[in-house]
PAGU-82325 format. One record per residue: residue in one letter; x, y, z of N, C-alpha, C in turn. Coordinates in steps of 0.05 Angstrom, whole numbers, plus 32768, in hexadecimal, padded with zeros to 4 digits. Layout:
residues N
aXYZXYZXYZ...
end
This chain:
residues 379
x86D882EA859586DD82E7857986D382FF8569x86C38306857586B0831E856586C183378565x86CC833B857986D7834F858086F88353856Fx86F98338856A871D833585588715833F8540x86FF8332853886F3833E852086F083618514x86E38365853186E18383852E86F7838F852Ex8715838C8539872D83968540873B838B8523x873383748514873F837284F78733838884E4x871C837E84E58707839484CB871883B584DAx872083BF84EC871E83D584E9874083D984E4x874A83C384E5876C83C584DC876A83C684C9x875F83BA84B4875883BA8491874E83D4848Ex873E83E3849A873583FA84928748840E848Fx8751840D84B2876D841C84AB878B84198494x878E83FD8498879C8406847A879384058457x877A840684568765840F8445876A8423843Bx8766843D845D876A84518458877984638468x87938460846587AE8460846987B1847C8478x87A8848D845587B584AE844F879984BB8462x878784AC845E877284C38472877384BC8495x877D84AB8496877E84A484B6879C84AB84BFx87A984B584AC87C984C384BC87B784DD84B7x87A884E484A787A484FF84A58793850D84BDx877E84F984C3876D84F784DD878384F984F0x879484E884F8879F84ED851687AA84FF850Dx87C28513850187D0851B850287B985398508x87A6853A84FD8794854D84FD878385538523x8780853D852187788537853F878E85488550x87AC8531855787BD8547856287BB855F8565x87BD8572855287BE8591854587A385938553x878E858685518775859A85618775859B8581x8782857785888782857685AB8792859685ACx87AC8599859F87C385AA85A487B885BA85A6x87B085C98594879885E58593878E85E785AFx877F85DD85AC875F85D685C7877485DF85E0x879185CB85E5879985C385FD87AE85E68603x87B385FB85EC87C1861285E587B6862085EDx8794862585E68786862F85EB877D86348601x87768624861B8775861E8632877B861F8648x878E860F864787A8860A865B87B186268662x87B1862F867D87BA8647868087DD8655867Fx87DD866A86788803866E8672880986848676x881D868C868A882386A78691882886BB867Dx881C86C6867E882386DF866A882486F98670x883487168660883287308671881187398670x880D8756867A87F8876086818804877A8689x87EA878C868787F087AC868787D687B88690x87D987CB86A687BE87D786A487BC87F486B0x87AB880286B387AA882586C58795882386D0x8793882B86F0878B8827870987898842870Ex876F8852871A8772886787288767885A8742x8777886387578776884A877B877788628789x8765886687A08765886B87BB8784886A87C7x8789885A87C687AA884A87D487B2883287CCx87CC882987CF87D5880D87C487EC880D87D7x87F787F587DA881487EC87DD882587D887D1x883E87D987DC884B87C487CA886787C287DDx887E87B187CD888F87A587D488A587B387C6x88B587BC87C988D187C287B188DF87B087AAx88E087A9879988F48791878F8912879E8780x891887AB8789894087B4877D894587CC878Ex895B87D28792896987D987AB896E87FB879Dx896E880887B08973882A87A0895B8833878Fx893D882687948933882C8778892C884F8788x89208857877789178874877988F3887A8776x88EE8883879788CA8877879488C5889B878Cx88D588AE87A188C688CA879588DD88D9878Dx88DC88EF878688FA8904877F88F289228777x89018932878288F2894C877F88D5895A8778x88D78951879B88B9895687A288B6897687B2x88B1899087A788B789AF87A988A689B587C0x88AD89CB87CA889A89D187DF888689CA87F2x888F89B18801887D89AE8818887D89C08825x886889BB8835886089CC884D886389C08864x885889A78861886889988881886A8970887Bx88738971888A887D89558882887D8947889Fx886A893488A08864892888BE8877890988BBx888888FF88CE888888DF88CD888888DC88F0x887E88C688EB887188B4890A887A889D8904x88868891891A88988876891D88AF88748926x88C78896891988E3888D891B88E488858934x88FC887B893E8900887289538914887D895Ex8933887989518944888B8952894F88968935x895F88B6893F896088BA8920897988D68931x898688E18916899689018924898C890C8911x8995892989218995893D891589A889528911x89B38957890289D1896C88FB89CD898588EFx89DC899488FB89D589BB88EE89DB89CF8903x89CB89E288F989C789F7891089AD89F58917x89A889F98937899389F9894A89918A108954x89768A178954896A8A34896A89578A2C8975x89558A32898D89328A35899B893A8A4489B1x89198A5789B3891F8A6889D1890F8A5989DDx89088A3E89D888FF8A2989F3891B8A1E89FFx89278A1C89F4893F8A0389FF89598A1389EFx896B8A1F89F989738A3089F9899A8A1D89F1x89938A0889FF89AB89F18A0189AB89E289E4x899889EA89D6899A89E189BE89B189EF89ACx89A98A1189A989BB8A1E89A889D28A158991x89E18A0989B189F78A0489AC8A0789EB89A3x89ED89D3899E89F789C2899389FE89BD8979x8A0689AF89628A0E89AA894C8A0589948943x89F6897C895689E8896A894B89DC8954896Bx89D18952895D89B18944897589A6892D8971x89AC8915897D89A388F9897E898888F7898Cx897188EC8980895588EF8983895488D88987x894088D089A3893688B989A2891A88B5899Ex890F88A589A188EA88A589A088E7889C89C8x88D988A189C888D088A389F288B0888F89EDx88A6889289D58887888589D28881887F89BEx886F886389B68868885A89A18862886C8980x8859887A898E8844888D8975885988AC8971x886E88AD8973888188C1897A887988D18953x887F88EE895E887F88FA893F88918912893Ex88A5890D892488B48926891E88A2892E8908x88A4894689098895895F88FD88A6896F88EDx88AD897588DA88B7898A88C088AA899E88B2x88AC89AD88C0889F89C988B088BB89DC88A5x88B489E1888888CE89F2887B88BC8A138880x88CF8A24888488D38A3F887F88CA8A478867x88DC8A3D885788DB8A4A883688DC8A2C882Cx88E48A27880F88EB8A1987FF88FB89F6880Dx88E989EB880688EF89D1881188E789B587FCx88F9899C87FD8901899387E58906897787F1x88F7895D87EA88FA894A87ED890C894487D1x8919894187D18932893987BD892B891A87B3x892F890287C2892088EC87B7891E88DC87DAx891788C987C9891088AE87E38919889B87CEx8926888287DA892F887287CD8923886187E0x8920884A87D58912882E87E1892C881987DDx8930880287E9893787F087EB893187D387EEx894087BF87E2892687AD87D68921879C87F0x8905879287F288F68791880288E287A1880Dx88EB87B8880D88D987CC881788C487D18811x88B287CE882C888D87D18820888387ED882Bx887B87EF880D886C88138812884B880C8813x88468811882988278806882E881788218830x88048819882987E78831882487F0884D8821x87FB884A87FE880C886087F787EE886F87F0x87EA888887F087D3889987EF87D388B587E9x87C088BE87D887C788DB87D0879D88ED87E3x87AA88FC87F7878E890487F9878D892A87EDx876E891E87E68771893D87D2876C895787DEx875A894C87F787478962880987598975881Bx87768961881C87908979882787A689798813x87AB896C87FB87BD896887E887D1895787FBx87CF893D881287D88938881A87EB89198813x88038913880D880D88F98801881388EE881Ex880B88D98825881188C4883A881688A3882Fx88238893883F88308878883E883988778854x88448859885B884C884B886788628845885Fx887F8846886F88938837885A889B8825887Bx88A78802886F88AF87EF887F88C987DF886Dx88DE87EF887588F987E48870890287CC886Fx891287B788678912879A886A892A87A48880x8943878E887A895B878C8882897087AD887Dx896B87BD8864897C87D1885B896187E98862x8974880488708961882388748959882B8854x8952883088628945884B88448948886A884Ex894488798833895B888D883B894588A7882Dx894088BC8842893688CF883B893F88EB8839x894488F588208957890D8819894989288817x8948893D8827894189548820895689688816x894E897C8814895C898E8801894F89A5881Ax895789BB8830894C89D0883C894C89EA882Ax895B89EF880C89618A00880289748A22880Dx897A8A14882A89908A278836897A8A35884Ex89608A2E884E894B8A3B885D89508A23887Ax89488A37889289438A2788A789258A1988A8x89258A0388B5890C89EB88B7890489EC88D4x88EE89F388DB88EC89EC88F488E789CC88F6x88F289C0890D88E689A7891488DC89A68939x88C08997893088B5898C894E88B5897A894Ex88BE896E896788BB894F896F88A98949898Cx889489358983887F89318995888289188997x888D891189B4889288F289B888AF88ED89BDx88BD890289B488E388F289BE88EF890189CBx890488F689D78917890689DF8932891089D8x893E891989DC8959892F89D58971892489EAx898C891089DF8995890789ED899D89228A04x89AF891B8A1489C189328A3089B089488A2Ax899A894C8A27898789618A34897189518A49x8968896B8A548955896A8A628937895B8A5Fx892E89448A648914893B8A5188F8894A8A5Bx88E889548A4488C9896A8A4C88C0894E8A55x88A889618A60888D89468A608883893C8A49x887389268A40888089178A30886B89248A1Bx885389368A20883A89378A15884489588A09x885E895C8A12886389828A0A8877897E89F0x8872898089D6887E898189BE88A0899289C8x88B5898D89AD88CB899689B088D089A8899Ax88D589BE899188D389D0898288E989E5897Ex88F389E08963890A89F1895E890E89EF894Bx89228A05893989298A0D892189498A00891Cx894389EE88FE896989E788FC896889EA88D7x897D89F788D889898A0488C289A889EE88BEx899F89E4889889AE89D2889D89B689D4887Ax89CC89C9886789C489C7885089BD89B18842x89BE899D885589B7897B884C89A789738860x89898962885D897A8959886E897589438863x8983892A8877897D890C886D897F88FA888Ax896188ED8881895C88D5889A895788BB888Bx897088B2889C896B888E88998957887C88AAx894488688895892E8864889F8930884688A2x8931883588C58933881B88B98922880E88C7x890B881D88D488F5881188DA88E7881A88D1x88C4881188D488A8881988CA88A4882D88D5x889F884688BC888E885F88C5887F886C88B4x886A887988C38851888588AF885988A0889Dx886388A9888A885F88C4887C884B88D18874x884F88E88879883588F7886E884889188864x88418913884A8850892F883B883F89438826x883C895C8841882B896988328831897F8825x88288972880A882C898287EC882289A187DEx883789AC87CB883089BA87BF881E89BE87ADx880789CE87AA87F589D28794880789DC8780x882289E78784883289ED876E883D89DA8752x883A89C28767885289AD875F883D899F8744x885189A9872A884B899C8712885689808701x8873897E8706887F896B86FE887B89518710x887A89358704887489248713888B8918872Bx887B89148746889489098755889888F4875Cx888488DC874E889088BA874D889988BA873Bx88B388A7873D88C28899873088B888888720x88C08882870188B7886B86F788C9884B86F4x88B4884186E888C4882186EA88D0880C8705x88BB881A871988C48810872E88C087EC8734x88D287DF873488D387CC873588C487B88752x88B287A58755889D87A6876B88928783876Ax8885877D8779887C8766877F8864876F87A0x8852875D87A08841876287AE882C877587B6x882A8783879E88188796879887F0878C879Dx87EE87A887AB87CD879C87BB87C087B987B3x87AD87B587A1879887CC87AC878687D387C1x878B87CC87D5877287C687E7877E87C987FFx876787CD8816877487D18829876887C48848x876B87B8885C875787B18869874787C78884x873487B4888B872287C1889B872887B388B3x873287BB88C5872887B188E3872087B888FCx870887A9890786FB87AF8915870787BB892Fx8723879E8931872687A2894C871587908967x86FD8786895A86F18776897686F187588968x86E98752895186EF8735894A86FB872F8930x871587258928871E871A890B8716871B88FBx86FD870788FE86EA86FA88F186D4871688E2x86D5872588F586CA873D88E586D4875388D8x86F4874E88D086FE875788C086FD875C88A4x87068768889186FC877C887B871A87818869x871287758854872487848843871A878D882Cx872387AF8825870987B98815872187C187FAx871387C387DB872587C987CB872E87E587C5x874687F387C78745880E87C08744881687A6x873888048790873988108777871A8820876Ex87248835875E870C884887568700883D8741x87188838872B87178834870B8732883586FDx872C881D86EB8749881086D5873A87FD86C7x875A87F286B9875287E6869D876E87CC869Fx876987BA869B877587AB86A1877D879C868Bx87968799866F87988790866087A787758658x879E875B865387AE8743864D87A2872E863Ex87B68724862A87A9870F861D879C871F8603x879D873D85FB8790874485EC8772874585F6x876A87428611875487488622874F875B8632x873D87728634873987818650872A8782865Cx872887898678871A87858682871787A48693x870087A7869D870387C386A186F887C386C7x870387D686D386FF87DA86EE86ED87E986F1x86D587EB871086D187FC871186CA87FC8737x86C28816874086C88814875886C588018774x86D887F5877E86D787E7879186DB87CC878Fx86E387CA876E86E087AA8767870187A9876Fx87018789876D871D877D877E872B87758761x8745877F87628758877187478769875D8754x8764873B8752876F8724875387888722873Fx879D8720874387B38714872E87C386F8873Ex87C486EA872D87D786CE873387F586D68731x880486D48746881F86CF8748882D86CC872Cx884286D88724884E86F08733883B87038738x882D87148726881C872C872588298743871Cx881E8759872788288774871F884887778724x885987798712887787768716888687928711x887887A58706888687BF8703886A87D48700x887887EE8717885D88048716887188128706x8864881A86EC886C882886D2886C884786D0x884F884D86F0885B886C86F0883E88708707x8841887C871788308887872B882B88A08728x880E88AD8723880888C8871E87F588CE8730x87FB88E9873B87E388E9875487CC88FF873Fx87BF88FF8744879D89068734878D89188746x8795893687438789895087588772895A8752x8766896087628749896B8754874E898A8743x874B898787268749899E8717872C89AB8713x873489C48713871889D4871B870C89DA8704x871F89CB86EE871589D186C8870989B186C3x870D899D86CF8713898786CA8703897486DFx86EC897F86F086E88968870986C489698703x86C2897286EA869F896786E88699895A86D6x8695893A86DD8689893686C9865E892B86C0x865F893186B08644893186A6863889138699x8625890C86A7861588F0869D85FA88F3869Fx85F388E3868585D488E6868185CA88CB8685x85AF88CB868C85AD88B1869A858888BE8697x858088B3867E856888AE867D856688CA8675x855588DD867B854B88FF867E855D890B868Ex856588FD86AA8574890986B88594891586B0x859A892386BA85BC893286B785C5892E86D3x85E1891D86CE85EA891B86EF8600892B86F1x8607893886FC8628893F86FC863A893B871Cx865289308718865D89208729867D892C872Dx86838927873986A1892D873D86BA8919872Ex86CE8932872486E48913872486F688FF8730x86F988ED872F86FF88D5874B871F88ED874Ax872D88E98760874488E88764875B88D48771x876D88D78775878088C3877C879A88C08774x87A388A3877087B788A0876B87B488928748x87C48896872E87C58889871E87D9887A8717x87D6885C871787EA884C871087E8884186FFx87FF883A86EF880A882C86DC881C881386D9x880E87F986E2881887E186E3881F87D386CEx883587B686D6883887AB86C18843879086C8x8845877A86BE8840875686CA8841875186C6x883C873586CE8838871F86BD882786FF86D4x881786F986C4880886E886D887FB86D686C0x87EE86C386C587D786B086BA87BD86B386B5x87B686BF86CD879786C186D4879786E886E4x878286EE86D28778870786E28759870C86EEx8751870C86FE873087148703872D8729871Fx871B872C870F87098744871C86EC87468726x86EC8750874486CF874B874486C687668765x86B58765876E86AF876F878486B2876587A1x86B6874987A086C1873B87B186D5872487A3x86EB872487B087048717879F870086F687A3x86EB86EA87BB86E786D387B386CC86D1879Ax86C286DD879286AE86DB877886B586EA8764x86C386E6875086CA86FF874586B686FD872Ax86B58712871A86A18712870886AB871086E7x86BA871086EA86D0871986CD86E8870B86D4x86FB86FF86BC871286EE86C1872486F5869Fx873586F686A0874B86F18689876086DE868Ex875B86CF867F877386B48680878086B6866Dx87A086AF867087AE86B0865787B786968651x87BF868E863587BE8677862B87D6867A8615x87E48660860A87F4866385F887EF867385E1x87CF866585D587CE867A85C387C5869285BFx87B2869A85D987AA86BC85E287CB86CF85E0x87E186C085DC87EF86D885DC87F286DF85BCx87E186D385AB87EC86D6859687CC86E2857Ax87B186D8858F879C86D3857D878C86DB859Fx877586EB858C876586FD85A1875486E485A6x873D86E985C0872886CD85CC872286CF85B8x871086D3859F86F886CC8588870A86BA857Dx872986C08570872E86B5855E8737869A856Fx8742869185898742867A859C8726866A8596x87168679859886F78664859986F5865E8580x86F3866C857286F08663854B86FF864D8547x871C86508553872A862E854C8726861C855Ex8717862285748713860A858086F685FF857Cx86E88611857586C68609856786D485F4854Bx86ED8601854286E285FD852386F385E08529x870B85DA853A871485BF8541870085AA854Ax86EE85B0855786E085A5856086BF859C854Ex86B685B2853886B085A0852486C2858E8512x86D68595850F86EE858E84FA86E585618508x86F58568852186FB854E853386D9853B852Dx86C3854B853486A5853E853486A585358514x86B1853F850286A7853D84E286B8852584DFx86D1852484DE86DD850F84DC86D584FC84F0x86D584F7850286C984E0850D86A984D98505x869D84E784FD868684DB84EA868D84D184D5x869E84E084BA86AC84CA84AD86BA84B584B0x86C784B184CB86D5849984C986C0848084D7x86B4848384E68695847384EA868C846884DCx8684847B84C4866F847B84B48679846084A3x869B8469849586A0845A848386AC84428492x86AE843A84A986BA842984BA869B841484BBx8686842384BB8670840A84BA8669840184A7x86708414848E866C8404846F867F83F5846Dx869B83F7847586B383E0846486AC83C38469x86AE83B6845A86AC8393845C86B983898477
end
């Protein structure tokens, strides 16, 4: 009985007071909404610049363009092909039957097989095109030989590598294959000869290592931008080799800045960058970062002391995404820093998110003290 009572007295109250209790819920609503906007996580883009040791990734569109007039190597190593030709003119005063051929089907004889490219004069990687699927793994710039190395692993479609000889002959050695209807060396004696050609292009449709070593000349940039991508990793692992379990995966980042939500977050070396699916969806521009001899000291004061240090080098990237959640930390299961995006982070920075949810949340406490208050005075 007591209880019907209480469920009448507070129906009288309510239509007592009609205009303040539509005003209360309707008010209520609007703050859960808030609170639940605020919160609730929501994919949103993201942008940031990485200077990395190495990275890899995935190509996502067919023909894209990873490098393009790349001037003056000096030699250009790949290990892997398996089979591949070669067309032109041939000389060697080792093998003399070369001579006379006009083109030469190469096989690989051993795992670890390596063609070798050394230009004469003027020599010209024209581009590399990727194909989608294609994973370019532990792409890397080293500075101590100006050396660019990667991994490229083809899906279903080759990939296609274009030089330009500039009308100059190339020597090539091959360590590891053989030369069809010739005579095969022993397997440990390299193959060595000059081919003069005006087009040099190898189709690539298995996994092989590159290594293309660069000009100190070369000023204009030779990645491609806007490359379209999925599965992007800064990091790289460690293995032992004697147990799994003691395996290692370490981060290749030096330093970056990581922007979303109107949030940043800043990198620094060795920490792990976590992104939630999708993730990094387009590299916006890859710059490799040489040691300048005007440009590689920098100066920090630290108490009395003066330190002076070198500048990092590498690779510089320019990402771009879209994900939910970003964190960062030194080990990627603890991370130390996080940015979450939210309906209304895309629109109102964190302070001004907390201000409406502080100020909803006295709003919600104030009115329910008024409606209490006057709910135990009504008759």
């Amino acid at each position: 009985m007591k209880s019907k009572h209480n469920f009448k007295s507070f129906w009288r109250f309510i239509r007592k007071n009609l205009k303040f209790c539509t005003v209360f819920i309707v008010t209520l609503a609007l703050v859960f909404l808030s609170i639940f906007w605020g919160i609730i996580p929501v994919k949103q883009n993201f942008e940031g610049n990485l200077l990395v040791k190495s990275f890899s990734f995935t190509c996502q569109e067919n023909e894209s363009l990873l490098l393009k007039d790349v001037y003056n190597l000096s030699q250009i190593d790949l290990s892997g092909l398996k089979k591949f030709t070669l067309a032109g003119t041939f000389s060697s005063l080792a093998d003399p039957e070369l001579n006379k051929r006009e083109r030469l089907e190469i096989e690989s004889i051993r795992e670890n097989s390596t063609l070798t490219i050394t230009p004469t004069a003027d020599f010209i990687l024209q581009e590399l095109r990727l194909q989608k699927e294609t994973r370019v793994k532990n792409l890397k710039y080293a500075p101590f030989n100006n050396l660019l190395a990667f991994s490229l692993q083809p899906n279903s479609q080759p990939v296609n590598l274009s030089f330009n000889p500039s009308g100059n002959p190339i020597k090539i050695t091959l360590s590891g294959y053989k030369i069809a209807n010739l005579p095969q060396k022993k397997e440990d004696i390299p193959l060595e000869f000059n081919l003069s050609t005006t087009e040099f292009k190898l189709e690539i449709q298995q996994a092989i290592d590159v290594n293309l070593q660069l000009s100190q000349d070369q000023e204009q940039p030779i990645f491609w931008r806007n490359i379209k991508v999925n599965n992007v990793r800064f990091e790289r692992p460690i293995i032992t080799g004697n147990n799994v379990r003691d395996d290692l995966v370490e981060s290749t980042i030096i330093s970056g800045n990581i922007r979303m939500a109107q949030q940043d977050i800043k990198l620094e070396e060795n920490q792990f960058l976590i992104v939630e699916k999708p993730g990094v969806e387009i590299l916006n521009q890859i710059k490799i970062i040489r040691e300048d001899s005007n440009q590689n000291l920098k100066l920090k004061t630290t108490g009395e002391n003066l330190q002076i240090s070198e500048a990092s080098q590498g690779l510089e990237v320019s990402v771009s995404g879209n994900t939910n959640s970003i964190q960062v930390g030194l080990n990627p299961r603890l991370p130390i820093a996080q940015i979450q995006g939210s309906f209304l982070s895309r629109y109102l920075g964190s302070e001004a998110i907390v201000a409406i949810i502080s100020f909803s949340a006295g709003l919600i406490v104030s009115l329910l003290s008024w409606l209490f208050d006057n709910f135990a005075a009504s008759p």
